[in-house]
Structure formats: structure tokens, C-alpha cells
LUMKOLZA-296744 format. One record per residue: residue number from 1; residue in three letters; y, x, z of N, C-alpha, C, O in turn. Coordinates in steps of 0.1 Angstrom, whole numbers, plus 5000, padded with zeros to 4 digits. Example, Ala and Ser with C-alpha at 12.3 -4.5 7.8 and 13.67 -1.06 7.14 Angstrom:
2
1	ala	4943	5132	5078	4955	5123	5078	4967	5132	5078	4967	5142	5085
2	ser	4978	5128	5071	4989	5137	5071	5000	5129	5079	5011	5134	5080
! end
This chain:
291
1	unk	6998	9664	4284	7004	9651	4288	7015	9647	4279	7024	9655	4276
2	unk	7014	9631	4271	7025	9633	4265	7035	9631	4270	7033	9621	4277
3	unk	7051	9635	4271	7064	9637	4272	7071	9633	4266	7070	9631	4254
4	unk	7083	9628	4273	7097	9618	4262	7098	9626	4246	7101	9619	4237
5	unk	7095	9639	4242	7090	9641	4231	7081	9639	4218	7084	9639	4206
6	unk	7070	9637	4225	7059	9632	4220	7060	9621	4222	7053	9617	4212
7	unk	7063	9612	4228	7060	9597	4225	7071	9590	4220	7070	9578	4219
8	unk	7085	9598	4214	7093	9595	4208	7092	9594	4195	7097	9585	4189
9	unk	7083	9606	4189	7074	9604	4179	7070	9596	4174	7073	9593	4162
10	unk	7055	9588	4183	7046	9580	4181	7057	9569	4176	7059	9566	4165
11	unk	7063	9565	4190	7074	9555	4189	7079	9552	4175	7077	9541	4169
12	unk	7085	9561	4170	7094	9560	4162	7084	9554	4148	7086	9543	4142
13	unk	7076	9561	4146	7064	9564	4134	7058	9551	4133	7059	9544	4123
14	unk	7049	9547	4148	7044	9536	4147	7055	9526	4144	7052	9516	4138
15	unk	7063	9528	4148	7072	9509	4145	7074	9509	4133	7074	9498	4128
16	unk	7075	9520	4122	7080	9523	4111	7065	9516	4103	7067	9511	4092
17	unk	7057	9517	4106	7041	9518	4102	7036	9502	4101	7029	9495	4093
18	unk	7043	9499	4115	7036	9485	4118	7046	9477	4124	7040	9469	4131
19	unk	7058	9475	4124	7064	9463	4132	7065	9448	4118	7063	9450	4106
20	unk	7066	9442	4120	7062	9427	4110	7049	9428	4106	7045	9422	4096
21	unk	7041	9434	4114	7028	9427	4108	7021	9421	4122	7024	9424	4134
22	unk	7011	9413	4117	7003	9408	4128	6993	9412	4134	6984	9415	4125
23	unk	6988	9414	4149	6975	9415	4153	6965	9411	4146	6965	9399	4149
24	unk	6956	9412	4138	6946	9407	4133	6933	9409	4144	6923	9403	4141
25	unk	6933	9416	4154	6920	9419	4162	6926	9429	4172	6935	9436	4169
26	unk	6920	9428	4182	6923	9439	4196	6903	9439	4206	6893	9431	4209
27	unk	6907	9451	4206	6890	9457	4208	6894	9467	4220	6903	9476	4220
28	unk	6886	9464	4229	6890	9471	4240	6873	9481	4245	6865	9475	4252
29	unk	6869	9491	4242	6855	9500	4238	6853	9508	4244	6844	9516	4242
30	unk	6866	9507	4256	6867	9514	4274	6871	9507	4282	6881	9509	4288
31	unk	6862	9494	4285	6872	9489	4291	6879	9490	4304	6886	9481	4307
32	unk	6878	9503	4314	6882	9509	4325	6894	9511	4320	6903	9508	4328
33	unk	6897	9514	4311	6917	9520	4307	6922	9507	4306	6934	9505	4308
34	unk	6915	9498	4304	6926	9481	4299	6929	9474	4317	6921	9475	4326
35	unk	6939	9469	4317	6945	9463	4330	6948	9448	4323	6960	9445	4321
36	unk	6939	9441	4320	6939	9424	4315	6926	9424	4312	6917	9432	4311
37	unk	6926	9406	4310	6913	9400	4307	6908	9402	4295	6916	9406	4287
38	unk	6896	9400	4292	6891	9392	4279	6902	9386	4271	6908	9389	4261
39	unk	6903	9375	4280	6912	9363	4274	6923	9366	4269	6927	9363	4257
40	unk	6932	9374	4280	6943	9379	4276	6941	9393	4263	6952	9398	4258
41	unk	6933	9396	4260	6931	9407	4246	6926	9396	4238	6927	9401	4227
42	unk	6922	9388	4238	6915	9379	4226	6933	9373	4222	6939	9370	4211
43	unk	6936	9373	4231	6947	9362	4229	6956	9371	4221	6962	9364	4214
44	unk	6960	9383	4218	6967	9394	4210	6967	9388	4196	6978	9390	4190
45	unk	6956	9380	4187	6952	9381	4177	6957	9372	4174	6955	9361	4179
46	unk	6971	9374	4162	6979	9364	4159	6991	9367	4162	6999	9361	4155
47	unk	6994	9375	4171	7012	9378	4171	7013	9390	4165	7006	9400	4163
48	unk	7027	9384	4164	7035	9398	4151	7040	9404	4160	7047	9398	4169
49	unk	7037	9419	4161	7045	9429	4165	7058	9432	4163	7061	9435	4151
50	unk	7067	9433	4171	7083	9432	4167	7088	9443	4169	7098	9444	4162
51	unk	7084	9455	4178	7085	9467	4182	7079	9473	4188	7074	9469	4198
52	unk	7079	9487	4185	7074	9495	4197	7083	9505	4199	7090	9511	4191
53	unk	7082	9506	4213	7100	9518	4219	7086	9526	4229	7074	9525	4232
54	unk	7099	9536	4230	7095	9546	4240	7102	9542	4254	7114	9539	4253
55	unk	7095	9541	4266	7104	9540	4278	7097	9549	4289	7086	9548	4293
56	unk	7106	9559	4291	7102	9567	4300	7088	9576	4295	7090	9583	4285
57	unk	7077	9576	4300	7067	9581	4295	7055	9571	4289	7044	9575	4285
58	unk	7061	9557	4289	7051	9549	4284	7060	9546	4273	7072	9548	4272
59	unk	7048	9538	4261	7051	9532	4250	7047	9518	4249	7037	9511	4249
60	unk	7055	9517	4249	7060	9494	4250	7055	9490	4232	7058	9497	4222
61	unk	7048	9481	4231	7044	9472	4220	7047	9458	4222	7040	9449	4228
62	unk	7060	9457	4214	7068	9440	4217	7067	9436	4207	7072	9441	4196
63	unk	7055	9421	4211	7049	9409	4204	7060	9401	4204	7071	9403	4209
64	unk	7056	9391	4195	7063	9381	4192	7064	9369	4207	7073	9362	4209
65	unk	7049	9371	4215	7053	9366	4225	7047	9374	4236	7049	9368	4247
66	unk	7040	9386	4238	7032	9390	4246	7041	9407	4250	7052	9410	4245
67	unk	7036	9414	4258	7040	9427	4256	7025	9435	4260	7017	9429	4266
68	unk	7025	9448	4256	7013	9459	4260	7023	9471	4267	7034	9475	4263
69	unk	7017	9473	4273	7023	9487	4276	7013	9498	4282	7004	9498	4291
70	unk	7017	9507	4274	7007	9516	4276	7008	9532	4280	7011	9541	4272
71	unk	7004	9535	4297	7005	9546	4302	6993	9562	4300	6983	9564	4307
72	unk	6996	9569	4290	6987	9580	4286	6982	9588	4295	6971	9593	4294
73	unk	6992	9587	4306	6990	9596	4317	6988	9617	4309	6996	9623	4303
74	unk	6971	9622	4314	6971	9637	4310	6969	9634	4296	6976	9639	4287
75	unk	6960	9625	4292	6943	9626	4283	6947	9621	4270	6945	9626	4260
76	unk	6956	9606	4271	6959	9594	4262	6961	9601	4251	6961	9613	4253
77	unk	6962	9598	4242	6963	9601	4225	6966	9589	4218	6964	9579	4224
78	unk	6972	9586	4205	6972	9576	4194	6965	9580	4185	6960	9591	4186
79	unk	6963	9571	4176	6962	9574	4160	6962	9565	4155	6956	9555	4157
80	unk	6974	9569	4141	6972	9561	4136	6965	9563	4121	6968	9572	4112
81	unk	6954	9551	4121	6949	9551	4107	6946	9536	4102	6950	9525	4105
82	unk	6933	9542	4088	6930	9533	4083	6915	9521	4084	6905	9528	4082
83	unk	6913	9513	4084	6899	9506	4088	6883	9515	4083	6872	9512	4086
84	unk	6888	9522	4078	6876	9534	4070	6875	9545	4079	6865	9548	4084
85	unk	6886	9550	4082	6889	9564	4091	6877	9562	4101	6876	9550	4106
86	unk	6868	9570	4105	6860	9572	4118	6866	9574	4128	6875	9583	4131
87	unk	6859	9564	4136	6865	9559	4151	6868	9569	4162	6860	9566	4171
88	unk	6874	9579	4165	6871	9592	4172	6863	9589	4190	6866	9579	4197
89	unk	6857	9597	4193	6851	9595	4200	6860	9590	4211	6872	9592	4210
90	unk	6855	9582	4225	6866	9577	4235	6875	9577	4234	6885	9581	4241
91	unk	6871	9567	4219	6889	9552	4217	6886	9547	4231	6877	9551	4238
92	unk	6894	9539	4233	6894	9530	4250	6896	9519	4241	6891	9508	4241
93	unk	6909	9523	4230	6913	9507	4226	6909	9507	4210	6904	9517	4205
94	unk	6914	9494	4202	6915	9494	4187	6922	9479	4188	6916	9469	4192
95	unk	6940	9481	4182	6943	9474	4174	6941	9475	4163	6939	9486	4159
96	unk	6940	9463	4154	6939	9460	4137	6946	9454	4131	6942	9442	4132
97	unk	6955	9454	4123	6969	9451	4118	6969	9445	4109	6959	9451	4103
98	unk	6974	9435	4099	6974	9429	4087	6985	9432	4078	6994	9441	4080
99	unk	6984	9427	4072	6993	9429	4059	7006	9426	4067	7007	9418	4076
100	unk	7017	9434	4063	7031	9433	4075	7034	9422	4063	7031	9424	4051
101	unk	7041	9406	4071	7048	9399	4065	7063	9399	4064	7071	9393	4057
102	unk	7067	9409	4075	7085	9409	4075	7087	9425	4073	7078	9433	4074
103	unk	7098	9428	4071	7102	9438	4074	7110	9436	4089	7116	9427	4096
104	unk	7105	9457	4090	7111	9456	4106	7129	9459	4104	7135	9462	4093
105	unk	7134	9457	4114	7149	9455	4118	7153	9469	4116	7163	9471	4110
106	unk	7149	9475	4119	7154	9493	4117	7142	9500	4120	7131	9497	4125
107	unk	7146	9511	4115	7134	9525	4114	7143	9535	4115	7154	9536	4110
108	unk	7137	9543	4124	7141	9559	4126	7144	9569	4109	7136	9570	4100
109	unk	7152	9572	4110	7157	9578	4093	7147	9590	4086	7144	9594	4075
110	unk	7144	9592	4098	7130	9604	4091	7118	9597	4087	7110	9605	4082
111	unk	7115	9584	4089	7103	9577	4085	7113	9574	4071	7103	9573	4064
112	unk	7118	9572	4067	7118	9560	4058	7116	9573	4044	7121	9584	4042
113	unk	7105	9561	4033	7101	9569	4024	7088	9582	4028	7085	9592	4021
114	unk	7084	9579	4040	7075	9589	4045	7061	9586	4037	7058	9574	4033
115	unk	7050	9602	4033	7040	9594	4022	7030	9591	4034	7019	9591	4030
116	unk	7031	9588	4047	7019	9585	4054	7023	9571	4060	7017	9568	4071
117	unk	7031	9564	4055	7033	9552	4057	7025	9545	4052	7023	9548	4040
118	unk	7014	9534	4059	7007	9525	4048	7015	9515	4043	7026	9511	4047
119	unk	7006	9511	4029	7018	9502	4025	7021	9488	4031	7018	9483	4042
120	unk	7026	9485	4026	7027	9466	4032	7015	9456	4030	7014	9447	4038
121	unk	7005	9457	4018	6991	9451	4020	6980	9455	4026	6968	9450	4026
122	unk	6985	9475	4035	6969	9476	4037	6971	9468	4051	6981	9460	4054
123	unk	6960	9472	4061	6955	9468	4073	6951	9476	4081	6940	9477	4086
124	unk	6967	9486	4084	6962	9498	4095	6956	9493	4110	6956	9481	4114
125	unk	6952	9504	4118	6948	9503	4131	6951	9516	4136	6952	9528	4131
126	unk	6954	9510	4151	6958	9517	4158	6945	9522	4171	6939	9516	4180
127	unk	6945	9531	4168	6935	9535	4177	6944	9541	4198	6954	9548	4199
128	unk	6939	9535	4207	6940	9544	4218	6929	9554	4221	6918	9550	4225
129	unk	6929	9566	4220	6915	9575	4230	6919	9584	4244	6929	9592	4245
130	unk	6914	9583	4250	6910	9588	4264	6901	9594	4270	6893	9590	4278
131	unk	6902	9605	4266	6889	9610	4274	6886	9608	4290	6876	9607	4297
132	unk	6895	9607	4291	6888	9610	4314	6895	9598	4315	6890	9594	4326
133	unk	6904	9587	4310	6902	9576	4310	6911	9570	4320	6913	9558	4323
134	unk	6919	9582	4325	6933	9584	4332	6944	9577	4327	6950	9574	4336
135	unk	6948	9574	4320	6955	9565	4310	6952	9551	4311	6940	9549	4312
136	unk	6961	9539	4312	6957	9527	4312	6969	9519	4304	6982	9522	4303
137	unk	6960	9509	4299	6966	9498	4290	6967	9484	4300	6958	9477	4305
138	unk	6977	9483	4300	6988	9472	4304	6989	9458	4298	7000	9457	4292
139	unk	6981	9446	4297	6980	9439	4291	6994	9428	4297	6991	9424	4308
140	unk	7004	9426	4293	7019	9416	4298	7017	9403	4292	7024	9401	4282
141	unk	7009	9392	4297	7012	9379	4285	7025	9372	4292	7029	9372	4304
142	unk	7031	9367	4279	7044	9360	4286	7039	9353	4298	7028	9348	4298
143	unk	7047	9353	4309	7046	9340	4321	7036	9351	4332	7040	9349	4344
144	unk	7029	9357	4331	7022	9368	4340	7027	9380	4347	7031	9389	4340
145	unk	7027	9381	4357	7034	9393	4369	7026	9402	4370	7022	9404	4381
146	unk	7020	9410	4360	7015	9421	4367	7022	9436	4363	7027	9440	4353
147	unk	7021	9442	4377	7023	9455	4384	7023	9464	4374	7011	9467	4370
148	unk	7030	9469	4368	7026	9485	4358	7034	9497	4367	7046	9499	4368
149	unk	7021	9506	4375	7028	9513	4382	7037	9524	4378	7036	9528	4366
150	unk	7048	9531	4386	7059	9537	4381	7068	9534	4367	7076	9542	4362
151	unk	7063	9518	4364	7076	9510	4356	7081	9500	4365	7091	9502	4371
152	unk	7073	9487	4366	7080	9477	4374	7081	9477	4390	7088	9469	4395
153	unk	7074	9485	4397	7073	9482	4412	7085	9496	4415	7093	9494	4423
154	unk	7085	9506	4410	7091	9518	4411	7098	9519	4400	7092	9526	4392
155	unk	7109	9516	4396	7116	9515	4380	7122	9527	4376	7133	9528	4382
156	unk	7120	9540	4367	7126	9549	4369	7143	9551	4361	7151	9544	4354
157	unk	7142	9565	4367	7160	9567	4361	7164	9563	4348	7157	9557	4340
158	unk	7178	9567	4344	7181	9573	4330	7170	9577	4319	7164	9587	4323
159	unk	7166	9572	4308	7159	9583	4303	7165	9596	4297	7175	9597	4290
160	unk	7159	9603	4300	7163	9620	4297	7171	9623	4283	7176	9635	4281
161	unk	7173	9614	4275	7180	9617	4265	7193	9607	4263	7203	9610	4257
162	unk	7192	9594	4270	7204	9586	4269	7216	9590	4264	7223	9598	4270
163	unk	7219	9587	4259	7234	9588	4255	7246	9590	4270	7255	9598	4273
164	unk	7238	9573	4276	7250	9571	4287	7247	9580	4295	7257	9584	4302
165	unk	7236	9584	4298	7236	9601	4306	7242	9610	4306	7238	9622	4305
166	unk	7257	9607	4307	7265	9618	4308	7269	9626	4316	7269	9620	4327
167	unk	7274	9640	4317	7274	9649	4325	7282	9645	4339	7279	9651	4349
168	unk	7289	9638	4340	7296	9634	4352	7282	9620	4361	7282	9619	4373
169	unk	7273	9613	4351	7265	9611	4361	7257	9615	4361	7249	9608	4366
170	unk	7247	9635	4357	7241	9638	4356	7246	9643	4373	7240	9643	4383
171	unk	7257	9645	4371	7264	9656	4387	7264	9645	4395	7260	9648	4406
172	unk	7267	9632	4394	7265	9622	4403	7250	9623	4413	7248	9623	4426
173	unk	7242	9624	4401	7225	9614	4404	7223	9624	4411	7224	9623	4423
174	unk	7221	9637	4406	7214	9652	4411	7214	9651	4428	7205	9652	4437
175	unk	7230	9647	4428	7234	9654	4445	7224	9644	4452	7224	9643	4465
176	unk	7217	9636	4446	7212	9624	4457	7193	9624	4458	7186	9616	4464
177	unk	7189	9637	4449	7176	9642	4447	7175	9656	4451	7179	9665	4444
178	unk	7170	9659	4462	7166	9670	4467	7154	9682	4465	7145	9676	4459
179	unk	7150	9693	4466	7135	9696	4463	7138	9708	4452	7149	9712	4449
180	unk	7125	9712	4446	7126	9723	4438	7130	9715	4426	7129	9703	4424
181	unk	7135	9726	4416	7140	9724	4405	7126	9714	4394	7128	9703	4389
182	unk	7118	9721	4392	7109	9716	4389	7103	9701	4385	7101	9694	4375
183	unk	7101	9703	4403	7098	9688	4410	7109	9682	4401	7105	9677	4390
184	unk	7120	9682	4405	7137	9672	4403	7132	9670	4387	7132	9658	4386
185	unk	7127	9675	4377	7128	9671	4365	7119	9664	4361	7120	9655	4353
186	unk	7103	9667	4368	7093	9657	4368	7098	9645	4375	7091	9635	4371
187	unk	7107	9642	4384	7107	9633	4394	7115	9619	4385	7127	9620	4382
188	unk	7107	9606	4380	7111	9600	4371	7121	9591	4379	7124	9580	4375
189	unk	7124	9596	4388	7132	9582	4397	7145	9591	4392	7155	9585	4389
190	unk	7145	9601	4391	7154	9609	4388	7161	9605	4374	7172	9600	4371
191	unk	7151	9609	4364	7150	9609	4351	7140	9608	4342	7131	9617	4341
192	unk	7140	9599	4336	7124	9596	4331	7121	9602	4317	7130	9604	4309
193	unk	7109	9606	4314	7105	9614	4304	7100	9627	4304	7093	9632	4295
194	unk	7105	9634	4315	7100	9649	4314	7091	9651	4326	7092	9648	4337
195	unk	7081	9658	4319	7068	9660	4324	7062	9676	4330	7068	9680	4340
196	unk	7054	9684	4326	7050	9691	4329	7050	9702	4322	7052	9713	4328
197	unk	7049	9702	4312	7054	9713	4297	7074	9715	4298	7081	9724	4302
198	unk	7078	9701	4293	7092	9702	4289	7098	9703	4303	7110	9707	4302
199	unk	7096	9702	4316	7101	9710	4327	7103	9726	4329	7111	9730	4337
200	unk	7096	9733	4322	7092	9747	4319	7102	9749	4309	7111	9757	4311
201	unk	7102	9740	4297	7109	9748	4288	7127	9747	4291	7135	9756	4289
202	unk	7129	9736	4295	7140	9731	4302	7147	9745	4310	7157	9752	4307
203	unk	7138	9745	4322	7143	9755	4331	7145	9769	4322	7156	9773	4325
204	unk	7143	9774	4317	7137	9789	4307	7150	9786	4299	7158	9796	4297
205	unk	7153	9775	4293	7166	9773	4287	7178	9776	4295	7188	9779	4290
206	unk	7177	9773	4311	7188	9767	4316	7188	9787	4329	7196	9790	4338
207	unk	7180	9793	4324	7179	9804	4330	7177	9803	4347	7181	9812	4356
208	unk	7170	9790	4349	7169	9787	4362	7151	9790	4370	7142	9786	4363
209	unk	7147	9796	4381	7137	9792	4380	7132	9781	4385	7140	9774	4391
210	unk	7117	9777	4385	7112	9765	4383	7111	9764	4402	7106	9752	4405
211	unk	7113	9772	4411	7111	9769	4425	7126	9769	4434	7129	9767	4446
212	unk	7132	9772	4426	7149	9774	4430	7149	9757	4439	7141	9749	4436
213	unk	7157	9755	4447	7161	9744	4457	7170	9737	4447	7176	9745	4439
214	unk	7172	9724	4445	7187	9720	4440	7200	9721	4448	7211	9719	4444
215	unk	7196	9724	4460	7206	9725	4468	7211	9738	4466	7223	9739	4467
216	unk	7204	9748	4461	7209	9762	4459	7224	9764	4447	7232	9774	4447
217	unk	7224	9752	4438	7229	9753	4427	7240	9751	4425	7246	9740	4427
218	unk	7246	9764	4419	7262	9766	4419	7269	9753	4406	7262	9753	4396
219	unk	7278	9745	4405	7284	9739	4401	7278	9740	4382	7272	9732	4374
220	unk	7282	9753	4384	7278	9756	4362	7266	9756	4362	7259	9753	4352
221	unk	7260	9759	4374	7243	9758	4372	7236	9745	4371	7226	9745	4365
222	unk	7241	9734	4378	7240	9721	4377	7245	9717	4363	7238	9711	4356
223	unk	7255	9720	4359	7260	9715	4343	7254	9723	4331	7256	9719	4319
224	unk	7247	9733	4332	7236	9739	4325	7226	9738	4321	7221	9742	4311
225	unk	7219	9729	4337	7208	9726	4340	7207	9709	4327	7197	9704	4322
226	unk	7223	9705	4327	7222	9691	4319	7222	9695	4308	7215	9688	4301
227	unk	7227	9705	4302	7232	9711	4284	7212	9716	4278	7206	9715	4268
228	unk	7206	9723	4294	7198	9724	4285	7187	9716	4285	7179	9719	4276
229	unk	7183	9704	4296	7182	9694	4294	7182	9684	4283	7172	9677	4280
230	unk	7196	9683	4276	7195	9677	4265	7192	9686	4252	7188	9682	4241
231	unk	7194	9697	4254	7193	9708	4236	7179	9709	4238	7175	9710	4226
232	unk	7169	9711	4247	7162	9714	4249	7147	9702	4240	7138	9704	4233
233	unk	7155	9687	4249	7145	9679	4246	7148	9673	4225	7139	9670	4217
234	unk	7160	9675	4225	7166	9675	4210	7161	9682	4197	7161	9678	4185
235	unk	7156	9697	4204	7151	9705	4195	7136	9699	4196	7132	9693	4186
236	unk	7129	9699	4204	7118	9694	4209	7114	9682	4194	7105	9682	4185
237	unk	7118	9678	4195	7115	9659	4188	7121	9664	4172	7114	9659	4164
238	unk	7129	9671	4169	7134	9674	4156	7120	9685	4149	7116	9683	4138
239	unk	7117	9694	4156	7100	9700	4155	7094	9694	4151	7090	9696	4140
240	unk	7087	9680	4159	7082	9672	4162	7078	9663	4149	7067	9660	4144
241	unk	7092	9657	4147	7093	9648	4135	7088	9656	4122	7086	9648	4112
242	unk	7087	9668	4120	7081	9677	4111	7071	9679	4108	7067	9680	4096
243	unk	7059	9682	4125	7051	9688	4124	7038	9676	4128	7026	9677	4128
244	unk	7047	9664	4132	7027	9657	4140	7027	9647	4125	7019	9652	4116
245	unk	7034	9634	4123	7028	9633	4110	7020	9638	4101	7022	9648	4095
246	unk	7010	9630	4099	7003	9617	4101	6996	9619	4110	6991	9609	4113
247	unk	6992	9631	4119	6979	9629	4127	6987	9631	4140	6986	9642	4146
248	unk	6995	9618	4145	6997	9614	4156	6991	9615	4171	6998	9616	4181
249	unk	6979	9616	4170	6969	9618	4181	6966	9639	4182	6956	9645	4188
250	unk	6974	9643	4176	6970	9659	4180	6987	9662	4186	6997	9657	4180
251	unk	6987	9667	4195	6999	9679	4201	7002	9684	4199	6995	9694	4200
252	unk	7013	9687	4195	7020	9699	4192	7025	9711	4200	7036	9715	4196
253	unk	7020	9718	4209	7032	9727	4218	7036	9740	4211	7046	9745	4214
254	unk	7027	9744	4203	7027	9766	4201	7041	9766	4198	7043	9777	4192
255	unk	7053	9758	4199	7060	9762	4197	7072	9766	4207	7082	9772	4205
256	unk	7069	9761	4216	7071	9761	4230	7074	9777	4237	7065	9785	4239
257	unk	7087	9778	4239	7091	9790	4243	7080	9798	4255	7074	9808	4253
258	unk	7080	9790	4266	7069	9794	4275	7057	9791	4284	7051	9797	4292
259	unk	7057	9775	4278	7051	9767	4286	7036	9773	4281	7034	9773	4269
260	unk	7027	9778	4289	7013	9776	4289	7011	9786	4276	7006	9784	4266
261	unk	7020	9802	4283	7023	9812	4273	7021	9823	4282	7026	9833	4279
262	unk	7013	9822	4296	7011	9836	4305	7008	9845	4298	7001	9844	4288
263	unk	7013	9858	4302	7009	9872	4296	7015	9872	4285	7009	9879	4277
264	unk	7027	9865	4280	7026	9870	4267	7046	9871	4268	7053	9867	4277
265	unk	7050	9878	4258	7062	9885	4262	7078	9872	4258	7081	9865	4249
266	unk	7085	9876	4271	7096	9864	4268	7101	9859	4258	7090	9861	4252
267	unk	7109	9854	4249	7109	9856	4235	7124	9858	4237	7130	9863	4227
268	unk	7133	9856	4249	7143	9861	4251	7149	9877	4255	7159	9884	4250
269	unk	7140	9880	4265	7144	9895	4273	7127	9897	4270	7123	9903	4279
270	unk	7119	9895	4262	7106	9907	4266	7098	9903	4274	7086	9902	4270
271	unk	7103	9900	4286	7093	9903	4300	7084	9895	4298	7085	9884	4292
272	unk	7069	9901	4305	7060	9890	4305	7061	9879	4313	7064	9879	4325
273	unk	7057	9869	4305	7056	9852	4310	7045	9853	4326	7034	9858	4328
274	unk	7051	9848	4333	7045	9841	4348	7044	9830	4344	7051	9822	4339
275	unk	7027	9832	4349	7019	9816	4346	7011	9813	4364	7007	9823	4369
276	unk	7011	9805	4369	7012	9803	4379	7000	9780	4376	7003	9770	4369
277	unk	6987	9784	4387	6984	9765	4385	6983	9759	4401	6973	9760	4407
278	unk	6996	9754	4405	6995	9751	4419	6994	9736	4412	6999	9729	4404
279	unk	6982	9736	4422	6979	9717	4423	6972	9714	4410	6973	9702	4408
280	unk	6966	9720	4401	6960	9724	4388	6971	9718	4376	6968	9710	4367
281	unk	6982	9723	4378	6994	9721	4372	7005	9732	4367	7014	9734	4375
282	unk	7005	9738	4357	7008	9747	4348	7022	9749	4353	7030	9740	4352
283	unk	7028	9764	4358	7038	9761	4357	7041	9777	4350	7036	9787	4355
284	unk	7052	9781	4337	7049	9792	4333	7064	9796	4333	7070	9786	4330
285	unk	7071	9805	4334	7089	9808	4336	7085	9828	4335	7074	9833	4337
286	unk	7095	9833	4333	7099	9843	4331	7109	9849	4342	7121	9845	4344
287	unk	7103	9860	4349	7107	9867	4360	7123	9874	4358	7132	9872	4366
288	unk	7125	9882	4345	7132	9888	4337	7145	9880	4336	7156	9885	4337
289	unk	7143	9869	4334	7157	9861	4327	7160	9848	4336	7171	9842	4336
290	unk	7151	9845	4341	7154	9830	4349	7158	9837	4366	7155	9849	4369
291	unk	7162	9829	4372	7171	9837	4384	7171	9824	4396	7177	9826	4407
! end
């Protein structure tokens, strides 16, 4: 599933890739994942892309007048390539991009000078793929109300790395979310971004385990739980910017202290990793060091 990590990535890369250029075509080759019309995807062809951000666990594509937004959910993937690259199997989508006429307004400092940038006259595309098809595309034309669940009808928290997320409202928000620790970090109303992997690595950082109550939690364990919260997702994305370039659509975890690492030994104290799939949902922590 991608995570405020991985799609910080995409984020960042794609806007660097493609912001000032125009839709030249939008192809929709699943159309179960797309949430708009015909009309409304025909109508893509011609606006200049102005940005794409990361929000929460979805990735926002802001047109000149339209928006997409797009939730990956387990399956979703990107890629980005070129009009020659073969189509990988269960694309759902294909944007096709023209020659960028502007330059974009800022870029993330690790893109700039990157050699998998295309240049300014090719005509990249953006591929979506989906296998199980769990993931859906969000078509927004200006003047249209539609629903993107767990963004507009249910709006979630802070995202997990904010700045303004500071430790005095990390102790604020917490006392007002109850449940296992776990839960609390997937729980986007809480804080948006962290998912099912970086919940794992989070807790394993913060020496907590993953079924602990939040009510259980002594003062420094709550302010621990924020330190490694943020070092956690920080190291995460600095990896990241290293290792997925150019092939956007593959994952990165092996590097992942313990997430989806059963049987194999802590890299802190030794002990073998507890791997545990309640609800067919991975959850992996260390008996030895987490408490």
C-alpha cells in the first residue's frame, strides 16, 4: 500500500517531470477504477497541469482548471514513462503529456538536474496500474461535487509530517483518539499518511508495541511516540529519493527495519521478529524491545 512515503516520492518526481505541460490525451483501459464520465476524461485534453502534491494518502493532479485525484488504495502503482515504453499490464489509466510550455514554480531539490527527467520536447505519460482494481481515480471538473471518500466527506488530520504538527498538538489531538496504538497511527482522522508498513516501523522506533491502549501511555511515551513518528517517516522518503527513481511504479520496503520481516532477527536487540495477519493485515514488532 502506498504510504505518505511513497507517494511523497511520486509527488515530488512527477511534478518535477510534468508540471507546465499539457494533457495531450487521457485513456481510461479500466474503466472500474475511474469515478467520472467520458465527457469529463475527454474534457482533460488541453489543460496544463500546475501541480501534483501529496495529500494524505492520495495524490492530487492540479489542472489549470480541473483536478484528479487519485486513491491507490493496496494495488495502485505509477509510472512514469515514455510513449514507446510498453504498457504494463492493468494500466486502469494513461495520461499523455506534451511538450511542457512553462516551467513549473518549484521542484523538490533532489529532482533538479535528475538524468530521468524527460526533457521539455518529449511527450511523457503517465501510466496508472491496478491490479484488483481497489484503487480509484477521481475525476473533479471545476463546478462538480463529487464525493472522494476519506478526503471530502471525512476530511483527515494533520499530515504526518507537517511542520505545524508540533509536539504540543501532537499531545493535544492523541488525548481525543482512543484504541490500540496501531489502529491510532493508521487512523487518518488522526493523522494522515501512515498506513500499514510505516505503522510497524514507527512503533519498533518508538519501542512501543503495536496493541498497547493509548490510554496506557506514560507522558514520554506519548512524546516518543511523536519523535519517532517524524525520524521515522523522514528517514523513510530520504531512502526513498535514492532508491525508486525512475521506476516509480516498483516499492521499495527491504529496507524496513521490521515490517513484513517475521522470523528474522531484530536489528536492534536480536530477538526474532513477530509477524502476526489479523484481518489479512500484516502486523510485524519485536517481543524483545518493544514493551
Amino acid at each position: 500500500m502506498p504510504e505518505l512515503p511513497d507517494l511523497t516520492i511520486v509527488a515530488e518526481g512527477f511534478h518535477a517531470a510534468l508540471a507546465g505541460r499539457s494533457i495531450a490525451f487521457a485513456t481510461a483501459t479500466a474503466p472500474l477504477a475511474l469515478r467520472g464520465t467520458p465527457a469529463e476524461l475527454n474534457a482533460l485534453a488541453g489543460q496544463r497541469l500546475e501541480r501534483i502534491a501529496r495529500h494524505g494518502k492520495f495524490l492530487r493532479l492540479e489542472l489549470d482548471r480541473d483536478l484528479i485525484v487519485v486513491n491507490p488504495m493496496l494495488t495502485g502503482r505509477f509510472q512514469l514513462a515514455g510513449p514507446d515504453t510498453k504498457l504494463p499490464t492493468k494500466t486502469a489509466l494513461v495520461l499523455g503529456f506534451g511538450p511542457r510550455t512553462s516551467k513549473p514554480r518549484s521542484v523538490a531539490r533532489w529532482t533538479r538536474g535528475a538524468t530521468w527527467l524527460p526533457a521539455d520536447d518529449d511527450e511523457p505519460e503517465v501510466r496508472y496500474r491496478d491490479p484488483t482494481q481497489m484503487g480509484k481515480v477521481y475525476l473533479l471538473p471545476a463546478g462538480i461535487d463529487r464525493v472522494v471518500p476519506g478526503l471530502t466527506d471525512t476530511p483527515p488530520g494533520p499530515e504526518a509530517d507537517d511542520p505545524g504538527l508540533t509536539l504540543e498538538v501532537w499531545r493535544d489531538r492523541i488525548r481525543r483518539h482512543p484504541g490500540e496504538l496501531k489502529n491510532l497511527l493508521r487512523n487518518q482522522a488522526f493523522i494522515a499518511g501512515i498506513g500499514n508498513a510505516y505503522s510497524d516501523e514507527i512503533l519498533h522506533a518508538a519501542r512501543l508495541l503495536p496493541f498497547r491502549k493509548r490510554s496506557s501511555l506514560a507522558p514520554e511515551e506519548v512524546d516518543e511516540l511523536y519523535r519517532a513518528t517524524r525520524s521515522t517517516l523522514a528517514s523513510a522518503i530520504a531512502v526513498l529519493r535514492e532508491r525508486v527513481p525512475p521506476t516509480f511504479e516498483k516499492q521499495v520496503r527491504d529496507f524496513l527495519a521490521v515490517h513484513d520481516k517475521g522470523g528474522q532477527a531484530c536489528p536492534r536487540c536480536g530477538t526474532r521478529i513477530t509477524q502476526i495477519n489479523p484481518g489479512g493485515h500484516i502486523t510485524s514488532y519485536c517481543r524483545g524491545c518493544q514493551r
